[in-house]
LOKE-621894 format. One line per 3 residues: number of its first residue (from 1); for each residue x, y, z of C-alpha. Coordinates in steps of 0.02 Angstrom, whole numbers, plus 50000, padded with zeros to 5 digits. Last residue first. Layout:
NUM) X Y Z; ...;
end
This chain:
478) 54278 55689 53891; 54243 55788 54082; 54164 55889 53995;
475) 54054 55782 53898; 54015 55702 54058; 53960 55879 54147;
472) 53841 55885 54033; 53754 55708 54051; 53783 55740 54246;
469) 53657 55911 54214; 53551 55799 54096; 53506 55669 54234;
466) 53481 55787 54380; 53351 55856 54269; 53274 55733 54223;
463) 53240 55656 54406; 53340 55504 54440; 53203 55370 54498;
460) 53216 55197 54600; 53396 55182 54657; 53418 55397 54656;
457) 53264 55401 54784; 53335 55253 54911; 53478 55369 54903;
454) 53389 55539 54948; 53288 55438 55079; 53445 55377 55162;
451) 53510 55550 55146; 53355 55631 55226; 53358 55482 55378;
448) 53507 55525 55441; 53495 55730 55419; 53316 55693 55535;
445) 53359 55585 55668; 53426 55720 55793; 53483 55621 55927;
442) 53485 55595 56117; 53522 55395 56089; 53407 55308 56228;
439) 53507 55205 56340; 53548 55025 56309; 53721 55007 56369;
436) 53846 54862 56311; 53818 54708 56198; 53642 54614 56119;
433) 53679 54463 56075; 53700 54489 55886; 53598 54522 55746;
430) 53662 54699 55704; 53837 54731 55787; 53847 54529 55760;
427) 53824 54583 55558; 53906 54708 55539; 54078 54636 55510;
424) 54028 54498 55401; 53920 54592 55306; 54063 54742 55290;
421) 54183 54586 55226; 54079 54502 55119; 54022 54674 55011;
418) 54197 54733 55022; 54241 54567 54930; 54111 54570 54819;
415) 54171 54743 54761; 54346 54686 54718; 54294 54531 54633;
412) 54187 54666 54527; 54322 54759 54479; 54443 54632 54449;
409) 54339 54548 54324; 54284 54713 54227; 54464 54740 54213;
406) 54460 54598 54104; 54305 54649 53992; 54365 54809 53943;
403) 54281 54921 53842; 54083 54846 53856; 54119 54782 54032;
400) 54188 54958 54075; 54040 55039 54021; 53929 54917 54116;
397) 54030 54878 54270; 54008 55091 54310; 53851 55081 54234;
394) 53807 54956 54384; 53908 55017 54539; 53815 55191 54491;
391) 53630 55098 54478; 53678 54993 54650; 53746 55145 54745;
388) 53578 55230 54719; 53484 55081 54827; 53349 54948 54754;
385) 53468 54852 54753; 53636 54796 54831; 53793 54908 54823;
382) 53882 54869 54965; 53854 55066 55033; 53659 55037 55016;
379) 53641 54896 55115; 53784 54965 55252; 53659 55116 55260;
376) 53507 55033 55257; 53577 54916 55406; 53641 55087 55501;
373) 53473 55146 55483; 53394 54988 55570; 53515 55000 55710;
370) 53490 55189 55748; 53303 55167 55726; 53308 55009 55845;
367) 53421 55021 55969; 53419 54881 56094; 53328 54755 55962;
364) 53420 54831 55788; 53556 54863 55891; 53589 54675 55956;
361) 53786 54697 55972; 53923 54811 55994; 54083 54779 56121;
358) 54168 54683 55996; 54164 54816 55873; 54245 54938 55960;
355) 54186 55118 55951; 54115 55121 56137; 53995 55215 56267;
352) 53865 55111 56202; 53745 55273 56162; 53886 55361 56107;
349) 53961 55241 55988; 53800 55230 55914; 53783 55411 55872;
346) 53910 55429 55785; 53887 55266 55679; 53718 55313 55626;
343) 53789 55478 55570; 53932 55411 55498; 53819 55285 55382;
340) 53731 55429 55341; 53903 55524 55282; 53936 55362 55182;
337) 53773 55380 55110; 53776 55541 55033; 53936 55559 54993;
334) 53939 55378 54898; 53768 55429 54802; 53868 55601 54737;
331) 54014 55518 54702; 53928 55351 54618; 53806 55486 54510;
328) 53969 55569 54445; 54080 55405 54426; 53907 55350 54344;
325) 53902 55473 54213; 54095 55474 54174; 54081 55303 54146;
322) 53950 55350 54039; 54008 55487 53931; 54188 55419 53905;
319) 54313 55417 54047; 54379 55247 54107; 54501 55347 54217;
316) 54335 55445 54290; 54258 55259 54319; 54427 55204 54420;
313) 54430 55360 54515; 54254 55329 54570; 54302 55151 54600;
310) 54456 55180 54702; 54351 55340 54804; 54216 55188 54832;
307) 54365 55075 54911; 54457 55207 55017; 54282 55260 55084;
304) 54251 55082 55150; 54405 55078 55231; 54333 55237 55340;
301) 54196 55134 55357; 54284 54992 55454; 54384 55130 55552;
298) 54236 55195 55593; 54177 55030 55683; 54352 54990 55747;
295) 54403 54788 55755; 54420 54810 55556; 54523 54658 55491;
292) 54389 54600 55355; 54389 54746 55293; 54577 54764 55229;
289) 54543 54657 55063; 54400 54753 55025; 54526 54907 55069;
286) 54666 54829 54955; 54561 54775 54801; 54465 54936 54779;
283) 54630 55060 54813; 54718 54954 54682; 54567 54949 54554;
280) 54578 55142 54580; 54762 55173 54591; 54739 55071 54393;
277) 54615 55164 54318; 54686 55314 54348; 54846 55296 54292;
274) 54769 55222 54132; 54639 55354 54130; 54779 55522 54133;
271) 54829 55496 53924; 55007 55541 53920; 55037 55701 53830;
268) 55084 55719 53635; 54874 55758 53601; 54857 55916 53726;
265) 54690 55933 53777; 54662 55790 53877; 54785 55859 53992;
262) 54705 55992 54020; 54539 55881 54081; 54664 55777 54172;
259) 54700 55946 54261; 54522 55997 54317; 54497 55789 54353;
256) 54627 55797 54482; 54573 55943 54573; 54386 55887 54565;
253) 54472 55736 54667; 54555 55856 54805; 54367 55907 54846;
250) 54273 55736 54827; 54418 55679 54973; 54344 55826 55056;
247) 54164 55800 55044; 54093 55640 55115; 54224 55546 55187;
244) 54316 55702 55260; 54134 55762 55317; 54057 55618 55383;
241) 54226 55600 55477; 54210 55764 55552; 54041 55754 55615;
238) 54114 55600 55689; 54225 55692 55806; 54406 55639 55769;
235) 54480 55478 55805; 54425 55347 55672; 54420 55443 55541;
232) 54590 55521 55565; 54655 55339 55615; 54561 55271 55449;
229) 54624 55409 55327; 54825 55459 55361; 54893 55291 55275;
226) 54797 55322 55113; 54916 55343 55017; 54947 55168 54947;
223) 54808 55167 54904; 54700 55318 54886; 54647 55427 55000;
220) 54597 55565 54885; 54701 55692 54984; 54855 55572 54945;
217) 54784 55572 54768; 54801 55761 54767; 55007 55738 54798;
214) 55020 55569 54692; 54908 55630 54548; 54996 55812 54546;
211) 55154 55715 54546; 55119 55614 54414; 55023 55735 54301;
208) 55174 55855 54296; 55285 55741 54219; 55175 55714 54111;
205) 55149 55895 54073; 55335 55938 54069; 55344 55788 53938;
202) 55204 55887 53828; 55261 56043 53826; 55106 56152 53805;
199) 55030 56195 53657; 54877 56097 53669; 54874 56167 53842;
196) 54802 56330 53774; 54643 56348 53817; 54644 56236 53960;
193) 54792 56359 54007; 54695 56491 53994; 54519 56435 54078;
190) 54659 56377 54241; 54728 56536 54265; 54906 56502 54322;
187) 55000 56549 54168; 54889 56694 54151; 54944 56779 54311;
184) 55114 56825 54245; 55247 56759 54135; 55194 56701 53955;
181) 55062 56617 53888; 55176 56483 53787; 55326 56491 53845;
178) 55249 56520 54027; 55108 56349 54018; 55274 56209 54045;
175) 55331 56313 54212; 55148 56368 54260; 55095 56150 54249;
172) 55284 56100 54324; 55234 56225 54489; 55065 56135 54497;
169) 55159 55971 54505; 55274 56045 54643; 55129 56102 54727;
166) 55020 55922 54725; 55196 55851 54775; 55214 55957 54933;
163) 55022 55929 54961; 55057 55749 54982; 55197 55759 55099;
160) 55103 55892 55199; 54950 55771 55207; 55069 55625 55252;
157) 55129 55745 55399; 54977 55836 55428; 54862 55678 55449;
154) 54999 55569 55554; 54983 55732 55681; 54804 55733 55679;
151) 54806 55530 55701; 54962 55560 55869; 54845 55681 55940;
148) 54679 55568 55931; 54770 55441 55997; 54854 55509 56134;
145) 54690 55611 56184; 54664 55796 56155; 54490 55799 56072;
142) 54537 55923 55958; 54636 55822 55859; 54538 55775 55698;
139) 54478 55961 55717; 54663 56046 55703; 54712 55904 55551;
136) 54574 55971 55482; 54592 56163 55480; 54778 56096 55410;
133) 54702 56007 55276; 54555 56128 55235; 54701 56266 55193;
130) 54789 56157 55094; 54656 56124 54983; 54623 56304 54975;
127) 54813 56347 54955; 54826 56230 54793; 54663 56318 54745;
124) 54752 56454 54726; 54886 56412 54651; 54773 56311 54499;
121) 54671 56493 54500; 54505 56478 54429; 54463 56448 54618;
118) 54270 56402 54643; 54293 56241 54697; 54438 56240 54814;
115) 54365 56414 54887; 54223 56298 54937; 54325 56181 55022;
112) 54418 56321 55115; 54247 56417 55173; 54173 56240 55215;
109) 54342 56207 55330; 54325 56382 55415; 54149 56343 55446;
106) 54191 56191 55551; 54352 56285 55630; 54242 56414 55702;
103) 54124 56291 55762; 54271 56174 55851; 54351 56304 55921;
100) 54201 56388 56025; 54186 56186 56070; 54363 56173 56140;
97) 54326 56315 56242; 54157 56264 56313; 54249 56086 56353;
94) 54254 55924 56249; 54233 55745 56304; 54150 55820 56483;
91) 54027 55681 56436; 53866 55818 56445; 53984 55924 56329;
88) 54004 55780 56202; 53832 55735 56212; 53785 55911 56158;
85) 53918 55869 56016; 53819 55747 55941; 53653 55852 55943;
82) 53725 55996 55868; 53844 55882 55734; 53688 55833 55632;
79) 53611 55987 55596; 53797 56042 55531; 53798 55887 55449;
76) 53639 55902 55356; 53735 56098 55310; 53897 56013 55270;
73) 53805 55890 55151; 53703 56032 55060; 53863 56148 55026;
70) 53983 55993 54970; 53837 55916 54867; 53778 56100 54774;
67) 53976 56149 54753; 54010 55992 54682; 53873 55979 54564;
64) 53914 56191 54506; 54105 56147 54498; 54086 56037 54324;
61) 53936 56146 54251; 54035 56287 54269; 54096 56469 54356;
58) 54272 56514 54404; 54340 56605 54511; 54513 56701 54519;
55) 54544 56805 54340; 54359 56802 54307; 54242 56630 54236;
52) 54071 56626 54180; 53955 56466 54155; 53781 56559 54146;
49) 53688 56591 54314; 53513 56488 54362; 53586 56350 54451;
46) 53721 56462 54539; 53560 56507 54629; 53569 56339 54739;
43) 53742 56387 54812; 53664 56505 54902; 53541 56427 54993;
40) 53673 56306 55026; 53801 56432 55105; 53616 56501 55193;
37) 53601 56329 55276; 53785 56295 55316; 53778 56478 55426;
34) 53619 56432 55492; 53684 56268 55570; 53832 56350 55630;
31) 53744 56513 55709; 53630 56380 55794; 53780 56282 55862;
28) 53849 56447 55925; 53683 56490 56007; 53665 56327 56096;
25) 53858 56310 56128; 53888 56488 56235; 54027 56601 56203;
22) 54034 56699 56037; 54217 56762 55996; 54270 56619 55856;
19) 54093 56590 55798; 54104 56766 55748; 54248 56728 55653;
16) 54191 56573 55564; 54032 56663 55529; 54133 56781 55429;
13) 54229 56647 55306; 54065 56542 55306; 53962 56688 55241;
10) 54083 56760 55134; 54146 56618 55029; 53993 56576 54943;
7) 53920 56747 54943; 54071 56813 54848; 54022 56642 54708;
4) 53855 56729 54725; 53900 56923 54701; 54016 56861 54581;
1) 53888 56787 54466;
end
């Protein structure tokens, strides 16, 4: 078990610093990609170790699905990101010494994430999750214009506030764990105070609950604190935004769920869903509401990610074995596509020279494969059928239907209205007259086209075991 988990962390932590003195983009960008393949390789053997847990990582059914999407998603996106950033170079958009940057920060960002998930430490993983903010903040800037300067700076300064509250909130967990555990390490190790928490003071806890769900929240990009999410998304590299939208909001939302699963424990404490479910209708209602003003084609999508983290928040604040199902399956089907959908995008706004939507049009006649794939994507991210978004969208309205009819209501308008407002956006970009340059996109298809396949997969057929390992995790989760 350790020698994995070690594994985990080792292999991006060191190719980060040999990525750091190698010059030269082809081999550095085949060092990355084989770096994010082995991490993945890796991560795939956890399947056949017991649960386990030490003093500073921690082993479970919970972090083994995250671990699995976060390592497989940053290895497509590794593939991915060496033909995007090619273009880059041939642009003169980034230089050689940017670009030795860039790689070492990429696996410096998987090494942080996957500390975040490992940690049986609550500190620890506090500094993990701050650790992939400021690596970041770093890439969201690297391009060294005005705007992508003044979005990495907007980033660390919200994301500072945020992790400010996430630490004092971790600070009120030790403070209410020490009568009862004592002083020392224990009162941080997350396996004892789970253990324990029924003890624990209960209005320290609550306390404690609101500030860790305001700091990690902010990470979540949840309304209203999401302010940092569409400029970063729409200004960094696109590799970049695939992998905020894809993985590291999922990261600071396992944070939240580890302590609403203390929480849970202790009867006197405030029960986490309500304050859950209702960030997550807000976050759902606000960015439909806000898609319909999207003149930036990653900022659009970036909006997009606000909604589905509202409704996998909302289905985790529902709890119960089923909402907690499809909050699982919508994360996993959400990271998936949205980081396809980024991919498309990417790509896009290279060949047309452009990110505006204005300037977009005709794709599925100037650009076929890239238009077409972009039209799965936006098909699958709305929610329609046959898609995997669909069957998590559906138990999500399901369960709550069954529990609470009325939120069901505001739910669903909230959905429709994305669903309206990304149609209505896309669909000149799509259909149009065709707009701007035609020239071939220089692209590697192939990470684009495996999530869309993955997600066309998980509308039509969940393989058994996928099925009982979320089943699991949802009794957990409780």
């Amino acid at each position: 078990m350790i020698d994995a988990l070690s594994a985990i962390l080792l292999i991006p932590a060191i190719s980060a610093a040999l990525l750091a003195l190698l010059p030269g983009y082809k081999l550095t960008a085949k060092l990355n990609v084989v770096a994010a393949l082995a991490t993945f390789l890796t991560s795939l053997t956890l399947f056949v170790i017991e649960p386990t847990s030490g003093q500073y990582l921690l082993l479970d059914d919970l972090n083994k699905v995250f671990i699995v999407l976060t390592t497989f998603v940053s290895f497509t996106t590794s593939v991915f990101s060496a033909s995007y950033i090619h273009h880059e170079i041939e642009t003169g958009r980034l230089t050689p010494a940017f670009l030795r940057f860039y790689h070492a920060m990429y696996q410096m960002l998987m090494f942080a994430m996957n500390l975040a998930l490992i940690a049986n430490n609550i500190g620890l993983m506090w500094v993990a999750v701050e650790m992939a903010t400021l690596t970041t903040v770093l890439m969201v800037g690297i391009y060294r214009t005005h705007e992508a300067l003044e979005a990495a700076w907007k980033y660390f300064i919200l994301g500072s506030v945020g992790i400010a509250l996430a630490l004092f909130g971790t600070i009120l967990v030790y403070m209410a764990a020490r009568p009862v555990v004592g002083e020392g390490m224990d009162g941080m190790v997350w396996t004892v105070l789970v253990k324990h928490a029924a003890q624990f003071d209960p209005a320290l806890l609550n306390v404690a609950f609101v500030f860790l769900l305001l700091g990690y929240g902010t990470k979540v990009g949840l309304a209203p604190l999401h302010a940092w999410l569409p400029d970063a998304h729409a200004e960094g590299p696109t590799p970049i935004s695939a992998v905020l939208s894809g993985l590291l909001l999922n990261v600071a939302l396992y944070a939240l769920l580890r302590f609403k699963m203390m929480l849970a424990v202790n009867s006197a404490a405030i029960t986490p869903g309500p304050l859950m479910v209702t960030m997550g209708l807000i976050s759902v209602i606000f960015a439909a509401l806000m898609l319909y003003r999207r003149r930036d084609i990653k900022r659009m999508f970036a909006y997009s990610s606000i909604e589905h983290m509202g409704i996998i928040v909302f289905a985790f604040g529902m709890g119960g074995p089923l909402a907690n199902f499809a909050g699982l399956l919508h994360m996993t089907m959400h990271s998936l596509t949205k980081s396809a959908i980024f991919f498309a995008v990417g790509h896009i706004a290279q060949v047309k020279g452009t990110q505006k939507i204005a300037e977009i049009g005709g794709l599925t006649a100037t650009s076929p494969a890239l238009g077409w794939s972009l039209m799965l994507g936006v098909i699958a991210i709305v929610g329609l059928p046959p898609l995997g978004i669909f069957m998590s969208e559906f138990l999500v309205v399901s369960s709550t239907f069954a529990r609470a009819p009325w939120l069901t209501v505001i739910l669903v308008l909230g959905i429709i209205i994305a669903l309206g407002g990304l149609f209505l956006r896309i669909g000149p970009v799509m259909f149009g007259e065709p707009k701007g340059k035609t020239a071939p996109a220089e692209a590697s298809y192939v990470p684009m086209f495996t999530h869309l396949g993955l997600v066309l997969m998980a509308g039509v057929y969940l393989p058994p075991v996928l099925v009982t390992g979320f089943q699991n995790v949802a009794k957990l989760l409780g």
